[in-house]
N, C-alpha and C positions, 0 to 999 in steps of 0.2 A: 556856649549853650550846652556841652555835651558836657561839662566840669558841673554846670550848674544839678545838669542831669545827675549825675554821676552824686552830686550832695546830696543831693533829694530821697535819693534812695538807699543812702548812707542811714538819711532819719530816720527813715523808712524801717530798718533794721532795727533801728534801737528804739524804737516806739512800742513794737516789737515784746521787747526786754522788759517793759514799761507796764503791756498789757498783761504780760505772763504774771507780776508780780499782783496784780488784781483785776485778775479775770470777770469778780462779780460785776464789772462796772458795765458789762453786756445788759443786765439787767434793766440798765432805765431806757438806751432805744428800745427793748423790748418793750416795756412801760407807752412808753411813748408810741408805737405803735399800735398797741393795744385799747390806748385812749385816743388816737386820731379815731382809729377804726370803729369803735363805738361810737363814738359822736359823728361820722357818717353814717352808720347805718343808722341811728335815732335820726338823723334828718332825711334818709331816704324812706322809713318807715313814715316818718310823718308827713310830708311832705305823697306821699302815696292815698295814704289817708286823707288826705284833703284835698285830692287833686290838683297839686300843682304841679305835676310832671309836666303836662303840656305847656303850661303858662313856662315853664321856664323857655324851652323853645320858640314859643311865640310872643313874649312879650319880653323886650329889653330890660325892662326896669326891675323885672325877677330875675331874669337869666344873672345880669350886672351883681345883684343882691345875695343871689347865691353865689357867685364866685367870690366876690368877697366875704360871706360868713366861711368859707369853704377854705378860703386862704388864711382870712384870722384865726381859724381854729388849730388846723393844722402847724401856724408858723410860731403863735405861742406856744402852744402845748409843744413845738418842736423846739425852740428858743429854753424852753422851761427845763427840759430833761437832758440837755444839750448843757447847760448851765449847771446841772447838778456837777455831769462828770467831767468838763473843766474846775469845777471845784475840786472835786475829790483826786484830781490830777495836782492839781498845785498844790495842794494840802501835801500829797504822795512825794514831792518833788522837793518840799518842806523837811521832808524825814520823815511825815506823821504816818500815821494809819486809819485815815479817813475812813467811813461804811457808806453802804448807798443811802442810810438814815440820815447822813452827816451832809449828803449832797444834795437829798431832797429839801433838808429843812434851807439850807444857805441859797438853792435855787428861789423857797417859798419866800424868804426875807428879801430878794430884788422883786417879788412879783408884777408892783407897779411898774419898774423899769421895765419888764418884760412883755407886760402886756400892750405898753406902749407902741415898742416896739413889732409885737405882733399886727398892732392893727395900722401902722406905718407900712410894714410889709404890707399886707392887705389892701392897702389903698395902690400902692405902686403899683400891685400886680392886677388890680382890676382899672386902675388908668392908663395898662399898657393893652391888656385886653378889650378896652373902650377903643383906644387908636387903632388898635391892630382892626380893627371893626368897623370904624368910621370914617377914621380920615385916611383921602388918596395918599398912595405912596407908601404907606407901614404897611410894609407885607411880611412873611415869616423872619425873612433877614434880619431888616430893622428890629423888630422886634427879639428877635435872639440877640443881636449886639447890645441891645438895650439890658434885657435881661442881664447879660455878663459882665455889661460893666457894674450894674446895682450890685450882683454879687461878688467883684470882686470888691468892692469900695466896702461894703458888709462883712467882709470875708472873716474880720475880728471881732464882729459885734458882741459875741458871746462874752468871748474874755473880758472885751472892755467893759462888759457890763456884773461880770461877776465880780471882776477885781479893781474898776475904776468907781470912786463914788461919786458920778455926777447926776444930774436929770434929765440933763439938755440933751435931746435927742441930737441934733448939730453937732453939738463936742462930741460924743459917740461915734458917729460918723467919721468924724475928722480925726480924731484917733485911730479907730481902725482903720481906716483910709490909710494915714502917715506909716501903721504899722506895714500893711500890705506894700508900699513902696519900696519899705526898704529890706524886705524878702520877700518880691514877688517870684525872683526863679525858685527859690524853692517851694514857699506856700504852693507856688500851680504845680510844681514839678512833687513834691508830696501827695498832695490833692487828686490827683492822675495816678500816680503811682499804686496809692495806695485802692482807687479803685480798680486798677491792672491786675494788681496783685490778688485780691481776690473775686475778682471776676470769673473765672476758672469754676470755681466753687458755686457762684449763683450759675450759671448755664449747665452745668452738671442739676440743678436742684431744677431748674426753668426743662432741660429736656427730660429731667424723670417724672414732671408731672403733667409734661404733655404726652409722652410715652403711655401712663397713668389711665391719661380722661381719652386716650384716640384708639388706644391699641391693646393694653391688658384689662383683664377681664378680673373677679375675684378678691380672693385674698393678696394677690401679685400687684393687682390695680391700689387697694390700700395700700401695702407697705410700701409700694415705689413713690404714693404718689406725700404717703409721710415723710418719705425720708428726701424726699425731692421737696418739698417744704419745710423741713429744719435746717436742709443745705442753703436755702435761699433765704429764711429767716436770719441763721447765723452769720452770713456774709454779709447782709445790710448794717446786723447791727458791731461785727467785729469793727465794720469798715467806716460805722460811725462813730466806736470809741475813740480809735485810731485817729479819726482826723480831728479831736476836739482835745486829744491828749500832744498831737504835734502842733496846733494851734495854738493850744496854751503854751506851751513852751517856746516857740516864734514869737509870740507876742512880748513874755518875756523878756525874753533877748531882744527883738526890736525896742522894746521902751529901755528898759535897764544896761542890756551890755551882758548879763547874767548866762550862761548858760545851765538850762535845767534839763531834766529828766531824759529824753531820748539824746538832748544836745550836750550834756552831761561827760557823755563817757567819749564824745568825741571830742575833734580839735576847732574852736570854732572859728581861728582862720581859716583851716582846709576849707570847712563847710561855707563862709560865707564871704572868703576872697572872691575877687572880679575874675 
């Protein structure tokens, strides 16, 4: 386990090497957060407006409703911009010189596969939110082990779908699936890592802008409480290029044999010996 460790954060490095060479690729989590975030506040605006606040809390069949438009939105629109920069990673890995233009249109060209998938996720997450709900016995537990296994069995779903051309949600699954098997120590051991590593950086960002809102006052309260929001901005989205740039590259090398981009300049016995 501690070899395994020890690979993981080998990638870790050179993904790294990867990011340095196209930094724009920050740009579409940024995107993508900025489109989840508008399409919740347009639904808590309207939804305000028409008084369903309360209805969601007391009647099931809204509450349910909204969780799942809330999951669909989220998981496409997150699926979509996700899909850009594993594109613009393979392209990169390619030799080419991919833009974020280049990733958005090749994300817009699987749309249907994407959305498919979006509201597949959406349904999962509000049938486990139903059980957690109703039926005895799923309590938080169950329910997180439930969660971890869907995501780890999804773990590839991006790639398979940027770079496999199938429709069948099933084969998608079972691809990624097959991929994650056969580099689950490192995919978790990446995946961990790479939120370790800059973890740092968001709590630095999360204490300057509660410092911010509890304790300064002024022009002291804005600047800590901006600069404690780009620190926490930039680490979700360094740490999502990160993990869609060492994913495509895993997936790679799980299907092909190939080693690319972060897995490239190492040795891929070291990395993926027992």
């Amino acid at each position: 386990m501690f070899d395994r460790f020890r690979r993981g954060l080998a990638v870790i490095d050179a993904s790294l090497d990867v990011f340095r060479e196209r930094p724009r690729l920050a740009v579409l989590p940024l995107l993508s957060l900025a489109v989840i975030g508008s399409a919740y506040t347009v639904g808590a605006v309207a939804g305000l407006h028409y008084g369903l606040v309360d209805a969601v809390f007391t009647n099931r069949l809204v509450k349910y409703g909204v969780i799942f438009a809330g999951l669909a939105i989220s998981s496409s629109v997150g699926i979509f911009f996700n899909a850009a920069v594993v594109h613009c990673a393979t392209r990169q890995f390619a030799g080419e010189e991919p833009t974020v233009r280049d990733g958005l249109a090749a994300a817009w060209a699987v749309r249907g596969r994407i959305a498919k998938w979006g509201l597949l996720s959406a349904t999962v997450g509000t049938l486990l939110s139903v059980l957690n709900d109703n039926v005895p016995g799923v309590g938080t537990l169950t329910r997180s082990i439930l969660d971890l296994t869907w995501g780890l069995l999804t773990f590839f779903v991006v790639p398979v779908i940027v770079t496999d051309r199938t429709d069948a949600l099933r084969s998608d699954l079972r691809r990624s699936g097959d991929a994650f098997a056969r580099t689950w120590g490192e995919s978790v051991t990446v995946t961990f890592g790479i939120g370790l590593a800059l973890l740092p950086v968001a709590l630095i960002g999360v204490c300057l802008l509660a410092v911010a809102y509890l304790s300064a006052t002024g022009i002291a309260a804005y600047l800590m409480g901006a600069i404690g929001g780009l620190l926490l901005v930039a680490a979700i989205a360094v740490t999502q290029v990160l993990g869609m740039i060492v994913r495509a590259a895993l997936y790679r090398y799980a299907t092909t044999g190939e080693p690319v981009g972060p897995l490239e300049a190492l040795s891929p016995d070291d990395i993926f010996s027992e």
